[in-house]
C-alpha positions as a Markdown table, in Angstrom:
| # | Residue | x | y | z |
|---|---|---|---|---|
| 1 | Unk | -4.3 | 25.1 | -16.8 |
| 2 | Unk | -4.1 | 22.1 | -14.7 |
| 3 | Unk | -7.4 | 20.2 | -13.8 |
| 4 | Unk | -9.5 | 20.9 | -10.7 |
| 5 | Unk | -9.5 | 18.1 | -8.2 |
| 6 | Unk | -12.9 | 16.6 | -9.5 |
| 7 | Unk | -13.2 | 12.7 | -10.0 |
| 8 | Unk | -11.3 | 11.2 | -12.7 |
| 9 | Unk | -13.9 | 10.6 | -14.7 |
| 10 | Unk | -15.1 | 13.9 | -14.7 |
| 11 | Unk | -11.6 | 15.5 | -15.1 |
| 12 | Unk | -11.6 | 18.2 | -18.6 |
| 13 | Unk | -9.6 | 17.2 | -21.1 |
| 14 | Unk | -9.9 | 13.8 | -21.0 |
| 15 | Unk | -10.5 | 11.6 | -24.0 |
| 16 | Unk | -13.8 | 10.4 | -25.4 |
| 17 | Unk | -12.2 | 7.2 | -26.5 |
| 18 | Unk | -8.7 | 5.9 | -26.4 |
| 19 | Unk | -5.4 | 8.1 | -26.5 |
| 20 | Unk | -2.8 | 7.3 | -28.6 |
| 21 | Unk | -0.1 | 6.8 | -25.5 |
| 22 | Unk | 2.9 | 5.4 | -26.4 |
| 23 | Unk | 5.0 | 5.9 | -23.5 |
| 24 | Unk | 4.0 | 5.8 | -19.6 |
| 25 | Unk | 6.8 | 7.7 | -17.4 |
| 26 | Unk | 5.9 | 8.0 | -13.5 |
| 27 | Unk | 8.0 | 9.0 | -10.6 |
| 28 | Unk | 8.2 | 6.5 | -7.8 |
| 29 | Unk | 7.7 | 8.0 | -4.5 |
| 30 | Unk | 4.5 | 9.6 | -3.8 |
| 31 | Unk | 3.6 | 9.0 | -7.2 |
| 32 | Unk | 3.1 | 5.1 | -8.3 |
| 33 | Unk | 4.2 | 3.7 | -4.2 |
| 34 | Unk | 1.5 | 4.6 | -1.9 |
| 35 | Unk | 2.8 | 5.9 | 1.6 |
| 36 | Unk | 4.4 | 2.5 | 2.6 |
| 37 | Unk | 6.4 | 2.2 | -0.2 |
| 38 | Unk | 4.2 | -0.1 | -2.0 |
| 39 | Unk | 3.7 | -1.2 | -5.5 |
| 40 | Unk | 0.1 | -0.7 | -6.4 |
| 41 | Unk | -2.3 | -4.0 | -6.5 |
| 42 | Unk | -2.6 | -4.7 | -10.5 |
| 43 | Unk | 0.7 | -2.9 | -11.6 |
| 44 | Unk | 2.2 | -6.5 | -12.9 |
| 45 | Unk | -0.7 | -7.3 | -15.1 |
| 46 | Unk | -1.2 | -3.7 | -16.6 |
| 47 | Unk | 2.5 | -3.5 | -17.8 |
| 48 | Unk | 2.0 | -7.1 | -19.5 |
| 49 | Unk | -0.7 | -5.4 | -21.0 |
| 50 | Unk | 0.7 | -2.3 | -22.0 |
| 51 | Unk | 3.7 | -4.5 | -23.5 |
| 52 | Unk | 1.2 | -6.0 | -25.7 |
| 53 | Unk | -0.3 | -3.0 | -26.8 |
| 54 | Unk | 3.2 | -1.2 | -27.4 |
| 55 | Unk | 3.2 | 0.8 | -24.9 |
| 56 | Unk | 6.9 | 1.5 | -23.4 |
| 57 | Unk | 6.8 | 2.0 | -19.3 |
| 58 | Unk | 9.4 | 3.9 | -17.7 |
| 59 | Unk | 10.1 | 4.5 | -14.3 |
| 60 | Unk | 11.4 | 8.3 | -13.5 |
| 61 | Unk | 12.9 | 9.0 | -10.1 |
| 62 | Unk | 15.8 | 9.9 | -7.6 |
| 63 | Unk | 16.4 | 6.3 | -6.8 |
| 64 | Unk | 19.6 | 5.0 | -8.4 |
| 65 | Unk | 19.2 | 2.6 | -11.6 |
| 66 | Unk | 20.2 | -0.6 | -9.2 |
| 67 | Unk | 17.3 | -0.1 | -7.1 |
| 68 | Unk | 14.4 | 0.5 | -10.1 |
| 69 | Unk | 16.0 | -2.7 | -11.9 |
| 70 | Unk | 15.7 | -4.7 | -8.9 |
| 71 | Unk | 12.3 | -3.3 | -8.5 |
| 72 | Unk | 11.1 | -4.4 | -11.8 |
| 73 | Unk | 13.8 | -7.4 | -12.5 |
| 74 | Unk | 10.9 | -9.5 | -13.8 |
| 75 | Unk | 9.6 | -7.2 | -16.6 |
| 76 | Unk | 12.6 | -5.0 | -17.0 |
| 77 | Unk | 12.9 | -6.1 | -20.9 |
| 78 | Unk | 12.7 | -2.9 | -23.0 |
| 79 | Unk | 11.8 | -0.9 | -20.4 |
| 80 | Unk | 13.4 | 2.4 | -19.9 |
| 81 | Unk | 15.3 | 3.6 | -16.9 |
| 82 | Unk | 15.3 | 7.4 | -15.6 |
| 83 | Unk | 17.2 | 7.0 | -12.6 |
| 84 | Unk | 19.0 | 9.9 | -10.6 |
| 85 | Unk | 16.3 | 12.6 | -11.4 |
| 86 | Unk | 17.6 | 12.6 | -15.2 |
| 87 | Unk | 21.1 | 12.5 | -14.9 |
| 88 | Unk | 21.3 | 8.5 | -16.0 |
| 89 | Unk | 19.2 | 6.7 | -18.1 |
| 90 | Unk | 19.7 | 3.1 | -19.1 |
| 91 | Unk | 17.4 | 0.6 | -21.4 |
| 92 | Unk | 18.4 | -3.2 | -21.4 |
| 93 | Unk | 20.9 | -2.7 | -19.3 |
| 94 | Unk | 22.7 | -0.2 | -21.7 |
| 95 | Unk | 23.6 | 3.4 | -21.1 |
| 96 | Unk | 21.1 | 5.8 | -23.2 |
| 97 | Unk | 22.8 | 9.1 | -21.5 |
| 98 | Unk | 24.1 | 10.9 | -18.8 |
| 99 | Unk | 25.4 | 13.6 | -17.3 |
| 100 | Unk | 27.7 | 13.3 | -14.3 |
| 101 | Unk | 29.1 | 16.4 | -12.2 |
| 102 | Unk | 32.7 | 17.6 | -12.0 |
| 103 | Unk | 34.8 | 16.0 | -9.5 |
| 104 | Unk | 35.3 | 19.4 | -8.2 |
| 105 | Unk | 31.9 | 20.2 | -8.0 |
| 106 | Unk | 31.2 | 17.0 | -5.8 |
| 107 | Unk | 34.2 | 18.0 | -3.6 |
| 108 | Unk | 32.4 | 21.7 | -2.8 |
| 109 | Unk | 29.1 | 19.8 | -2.1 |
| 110 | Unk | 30.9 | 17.6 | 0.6 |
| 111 | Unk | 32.9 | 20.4 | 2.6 |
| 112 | Unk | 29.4 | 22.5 | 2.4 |
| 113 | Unk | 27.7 | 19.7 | 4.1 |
| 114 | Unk | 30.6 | 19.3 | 6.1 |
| 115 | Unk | 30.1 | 22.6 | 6.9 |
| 116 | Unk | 26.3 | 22.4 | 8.0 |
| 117 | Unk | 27.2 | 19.5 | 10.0 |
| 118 | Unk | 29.6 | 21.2 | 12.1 |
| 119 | Unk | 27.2 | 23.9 | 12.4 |
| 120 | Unk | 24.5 | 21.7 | 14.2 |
| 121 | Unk | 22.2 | 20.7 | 11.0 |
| 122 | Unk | 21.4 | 17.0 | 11.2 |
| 123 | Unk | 22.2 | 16.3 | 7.5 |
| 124 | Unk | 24.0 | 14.0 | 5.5 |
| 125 | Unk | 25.9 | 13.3 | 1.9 |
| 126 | Unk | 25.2 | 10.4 | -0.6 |
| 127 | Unk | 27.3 | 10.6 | -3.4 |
| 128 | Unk | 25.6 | 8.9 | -6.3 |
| 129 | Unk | 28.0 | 7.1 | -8.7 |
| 130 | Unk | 26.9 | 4.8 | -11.8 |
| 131 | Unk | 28.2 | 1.7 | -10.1 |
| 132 | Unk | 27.2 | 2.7 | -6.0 |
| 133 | Unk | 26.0 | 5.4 | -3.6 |
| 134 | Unk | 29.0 | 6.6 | -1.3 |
| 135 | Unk | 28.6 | 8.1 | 2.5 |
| 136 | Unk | 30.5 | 8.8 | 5.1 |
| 137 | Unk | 28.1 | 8.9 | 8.1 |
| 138 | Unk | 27.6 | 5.9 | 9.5 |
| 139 | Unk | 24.6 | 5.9 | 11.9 |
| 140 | Unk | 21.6 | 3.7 | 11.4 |
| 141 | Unk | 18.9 | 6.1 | 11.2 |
| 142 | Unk | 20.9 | 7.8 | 8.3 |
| 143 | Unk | 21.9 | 4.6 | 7.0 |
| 144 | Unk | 18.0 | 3.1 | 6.9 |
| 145 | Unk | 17.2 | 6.1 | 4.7 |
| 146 | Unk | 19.3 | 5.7 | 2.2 |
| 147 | Unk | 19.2 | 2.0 | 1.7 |
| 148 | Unk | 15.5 | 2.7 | 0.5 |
| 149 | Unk | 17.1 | 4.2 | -2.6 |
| 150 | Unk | 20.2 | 2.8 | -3.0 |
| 151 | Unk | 20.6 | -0.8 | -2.8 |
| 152 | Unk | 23.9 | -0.3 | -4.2 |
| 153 | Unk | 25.9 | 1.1 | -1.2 |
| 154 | Unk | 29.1 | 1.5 | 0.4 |
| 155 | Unk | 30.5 | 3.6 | 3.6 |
| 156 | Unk | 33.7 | 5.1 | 2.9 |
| 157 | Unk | 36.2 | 7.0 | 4.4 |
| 158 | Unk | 36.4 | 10.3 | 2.2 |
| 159 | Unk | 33.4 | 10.4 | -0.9 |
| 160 | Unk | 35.4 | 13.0 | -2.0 |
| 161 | Unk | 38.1 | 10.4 | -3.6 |
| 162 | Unk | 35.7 | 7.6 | -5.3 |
| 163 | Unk | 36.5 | 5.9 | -8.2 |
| 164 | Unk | 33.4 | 6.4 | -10.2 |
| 165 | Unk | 31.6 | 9.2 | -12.2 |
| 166 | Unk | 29.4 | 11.0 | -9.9 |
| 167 | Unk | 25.5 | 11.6 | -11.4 |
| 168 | Unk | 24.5 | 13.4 | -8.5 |
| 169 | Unk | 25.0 | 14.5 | -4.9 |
| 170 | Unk | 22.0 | 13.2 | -2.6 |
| 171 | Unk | 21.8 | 15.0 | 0.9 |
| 172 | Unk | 18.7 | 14.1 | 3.6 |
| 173 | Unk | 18.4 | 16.6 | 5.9 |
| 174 | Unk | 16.4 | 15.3 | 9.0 |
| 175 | Unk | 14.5 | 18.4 | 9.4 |
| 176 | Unk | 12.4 | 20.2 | 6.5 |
| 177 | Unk | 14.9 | 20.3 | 3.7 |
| 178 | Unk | 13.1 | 22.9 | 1.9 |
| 179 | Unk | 13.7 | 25.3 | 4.5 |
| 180 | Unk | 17.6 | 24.5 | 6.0 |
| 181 | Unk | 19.4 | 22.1 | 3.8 |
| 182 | Unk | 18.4 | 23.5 | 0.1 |
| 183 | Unk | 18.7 | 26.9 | 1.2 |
| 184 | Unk | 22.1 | 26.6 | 2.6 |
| 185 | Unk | 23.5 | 25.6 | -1.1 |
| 186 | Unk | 21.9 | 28.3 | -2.9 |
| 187 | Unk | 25.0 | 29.7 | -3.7 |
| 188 | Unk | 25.2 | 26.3 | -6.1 |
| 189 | Unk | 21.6 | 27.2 | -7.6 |
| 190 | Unk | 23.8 | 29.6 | -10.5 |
| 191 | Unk | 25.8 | 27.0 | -12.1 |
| 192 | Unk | 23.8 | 23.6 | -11.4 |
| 193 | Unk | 20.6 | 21.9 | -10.3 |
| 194 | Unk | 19.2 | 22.4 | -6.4 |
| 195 | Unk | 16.2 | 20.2 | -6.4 |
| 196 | Unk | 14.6 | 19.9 | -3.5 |
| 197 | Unk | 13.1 | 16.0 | -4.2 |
| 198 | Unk | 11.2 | 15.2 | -0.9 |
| 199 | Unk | 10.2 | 16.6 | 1.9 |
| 200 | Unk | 13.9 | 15.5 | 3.7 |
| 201 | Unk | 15.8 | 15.5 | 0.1 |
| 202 | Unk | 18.0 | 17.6 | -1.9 |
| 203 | Unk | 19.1 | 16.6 | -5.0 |
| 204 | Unk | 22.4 | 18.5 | -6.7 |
| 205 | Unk | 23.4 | 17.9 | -10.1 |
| 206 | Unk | 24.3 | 19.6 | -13.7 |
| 207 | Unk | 22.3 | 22.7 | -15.0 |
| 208 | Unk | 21.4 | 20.5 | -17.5 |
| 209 | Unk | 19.9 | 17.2 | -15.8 |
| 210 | Unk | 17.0 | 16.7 | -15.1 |
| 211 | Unk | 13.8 | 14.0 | -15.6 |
| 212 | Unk | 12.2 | 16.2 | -18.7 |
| 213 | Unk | 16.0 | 16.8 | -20.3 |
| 214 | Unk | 16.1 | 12.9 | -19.6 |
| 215 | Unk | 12.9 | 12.2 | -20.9 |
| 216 | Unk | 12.5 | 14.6 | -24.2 |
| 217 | Unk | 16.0 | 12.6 | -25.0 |
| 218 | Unk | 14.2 | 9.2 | -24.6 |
| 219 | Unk | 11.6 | 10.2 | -26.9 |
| 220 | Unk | 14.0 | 11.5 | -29.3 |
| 221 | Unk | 15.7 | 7.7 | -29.3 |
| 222 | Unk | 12.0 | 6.1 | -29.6 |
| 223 | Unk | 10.5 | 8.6 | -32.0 |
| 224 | Unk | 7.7 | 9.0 | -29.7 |
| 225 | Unk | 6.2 | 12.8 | -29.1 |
| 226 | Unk | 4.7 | 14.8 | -26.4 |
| 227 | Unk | 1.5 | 14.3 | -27.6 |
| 228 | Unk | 2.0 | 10.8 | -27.4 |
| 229 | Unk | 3.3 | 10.7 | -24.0 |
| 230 | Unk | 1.6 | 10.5 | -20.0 |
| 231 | Unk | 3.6 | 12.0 | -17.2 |
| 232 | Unk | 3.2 | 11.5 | -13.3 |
| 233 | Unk | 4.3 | 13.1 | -11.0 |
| 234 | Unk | 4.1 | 14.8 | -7.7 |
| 235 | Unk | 7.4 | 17.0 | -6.4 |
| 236 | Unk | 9.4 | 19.9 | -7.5 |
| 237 | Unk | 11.7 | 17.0 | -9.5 |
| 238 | Unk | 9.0 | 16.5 | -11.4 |
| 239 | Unk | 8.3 | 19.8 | -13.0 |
| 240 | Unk | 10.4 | 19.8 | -16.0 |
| 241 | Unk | 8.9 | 16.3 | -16.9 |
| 242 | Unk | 5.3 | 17.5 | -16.6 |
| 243 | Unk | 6.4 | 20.3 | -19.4 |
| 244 | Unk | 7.8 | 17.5 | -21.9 |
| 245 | Unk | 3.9 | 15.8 | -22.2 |
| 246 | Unk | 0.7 | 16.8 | -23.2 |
| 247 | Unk | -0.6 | 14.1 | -20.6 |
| 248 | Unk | 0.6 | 15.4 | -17.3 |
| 249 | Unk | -0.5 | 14.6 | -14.1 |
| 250 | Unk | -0.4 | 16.0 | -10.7 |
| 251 | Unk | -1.0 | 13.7 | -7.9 |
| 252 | Unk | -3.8 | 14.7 | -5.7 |
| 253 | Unk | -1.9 | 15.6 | -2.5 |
| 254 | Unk | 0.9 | 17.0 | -4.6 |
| 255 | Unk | 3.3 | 20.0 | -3.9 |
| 256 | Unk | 1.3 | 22.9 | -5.1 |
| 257 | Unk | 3.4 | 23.9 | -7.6 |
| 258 | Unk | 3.7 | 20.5 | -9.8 |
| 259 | Unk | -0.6 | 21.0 | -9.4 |
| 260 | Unk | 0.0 | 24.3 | -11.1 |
| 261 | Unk | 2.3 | 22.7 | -13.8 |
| 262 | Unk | 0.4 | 19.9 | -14.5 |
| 263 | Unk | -2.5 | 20.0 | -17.4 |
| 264 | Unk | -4.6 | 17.2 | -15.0 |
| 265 | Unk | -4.9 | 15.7 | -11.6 |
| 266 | Unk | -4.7 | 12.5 | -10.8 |
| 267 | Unk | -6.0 | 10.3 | -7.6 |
| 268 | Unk | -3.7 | 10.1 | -5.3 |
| 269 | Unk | -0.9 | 7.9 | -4.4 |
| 270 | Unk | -2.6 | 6.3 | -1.7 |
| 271 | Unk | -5.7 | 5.5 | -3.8 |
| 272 | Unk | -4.2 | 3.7 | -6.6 |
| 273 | Unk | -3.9 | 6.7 | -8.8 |
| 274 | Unk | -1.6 | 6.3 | -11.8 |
| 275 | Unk | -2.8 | 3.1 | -12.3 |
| 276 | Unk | -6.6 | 4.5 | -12.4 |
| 277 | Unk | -5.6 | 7.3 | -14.6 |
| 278 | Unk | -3.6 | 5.5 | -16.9 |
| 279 | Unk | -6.8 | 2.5 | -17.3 |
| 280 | Unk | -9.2 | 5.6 | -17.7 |
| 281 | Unk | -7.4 | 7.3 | -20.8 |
| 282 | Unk | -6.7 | 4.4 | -22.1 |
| 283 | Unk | -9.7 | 2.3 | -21.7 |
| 284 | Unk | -8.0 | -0.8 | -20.3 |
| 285 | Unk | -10.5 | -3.7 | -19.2 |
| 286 | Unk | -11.5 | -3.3 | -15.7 |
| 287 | Unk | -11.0 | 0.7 | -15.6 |
């Protein structure tokens, strides 16, 4: 049963003394970045720490790997990449797994949004290769949102006729994706992944990708188990990562159902929360 929103340190199930942690995994967006997209005050010096301590980081989210390793350029040695909710995962620049979709498959997504766009939903497709994210639509607004996820970018004419393995078809819906955009490709929901990521995001890939198929792999690579491993997260992309550690966390303020998945809660985004939490269980100096 998850924890009850109490104080940290008053949270059950928390350690007397110091876990044995030996990889940190945290989703990006509502999770580690407060509200504005920030990296939390004090991230920098807690990864050198952790490094010395041997403790692996790894960033888990639906941003593309361009974007994490330009977020973390200057500590990026050794540290593990879970980019495109699972379906790529790179460590030193190499290629640990992934899992692309059929070229047919992508083609389907884009007439389906086509077809919601014609219809009067204010939507749009980012097809997410290995090398670069791929649209078609062309306003700003559109264009603004993507760029915070994919610095790797290019408008095209057709995304249907790329020249790269597709991971993952991204769609933002302007309007409450949860309720018009992911329930418009539910006749996809049989044979692959309909994620709804955000509240404007809807993430399509393989039945088989996801951040906890991602992450149970990674620990297979590092010999590191479960037990040994703290989780973050706070969206519906998140659930099948809580399941693969015995230390998961729910943000405060998260969807209700990752609060339900999740063995604790965390503070929220906002108030520094993975960064508390990991500090408390692992009795870091100044936590």
């Amino acid at each position: 049963m998850p924890a009850s929103p109490a104080s940290l340190a008053t949270t059950p199930g928390l350690p007397a003394g110091p876990a044995d942690i030996r990889l940190v995994v945290t989703d990006m967006d509502g999770t580690l970045l407060d509200d504005a997209k920030r990296v939390p005050e004090g991230l920098w010096p807690m990864l050198a720490e952790l490094r010395r301590r041997g403790v692996l980081f790894s960033p888990a989210s639906g941003r593309q790997y361009a974007t994490l390793a330009r977020e973390f350029a200057d500590v990026s040695e050794g540290m593990a990449f879970i980019a495109e909710n699972g379906a790529y995962v790179v460590r030193d620049g190499v290629e640990l797994g992934s899992d692309p979709l059929d070229a047919a498959v992508t083609a389907d997504l884009v007439r389906a949004v086509r077809r919601l766009v014609a219809d009067g939903v204010d939507v749009g497709a980012v097809v997410c290769g290995k090398r670069s994210a791929y649209v078609e639509r062309t306003d700003e607004p559109f264009l603004a949102e993507v760029r915070k996820y994919y610095v790797e970018n290019r408008i095209v004419e057709d995304v249907t006729s790329v020249d790269d393995e597709v991971l993952k078809v991204a769609l933002f819906d302007f309007g409450p994706a949860e309720r018009t955009t992911a329930p418009a490709l539910a006749g996809f929901a049989d044979t692959h992944q309909v994620v709804v990521s955000g509240e404007h995001w809807v993430d399509v890939m393989t039945r088989t990708a996801n951040k906890g198929t991602a992450l149970r792999g990674l620990q297979r690579e590092l010999g590191i188990t479960p037990a040994q491993t703290m989780v973050f997260g706070d969206y519906l992309n998140d659930l099948e990562m809580l399941d693969a550690a015995e230390w998961s966390f729910a943000m405060a303020g998260a969807h209700p159902e990752v609060v339900r998945r999740a063995r604790h809660l965390a503070p929220s985004n906002n108030d520094n929360g993975v960064l508390r939490t990991i500090g408390r269980v692992l009795r870091l100096p100044g936590y």
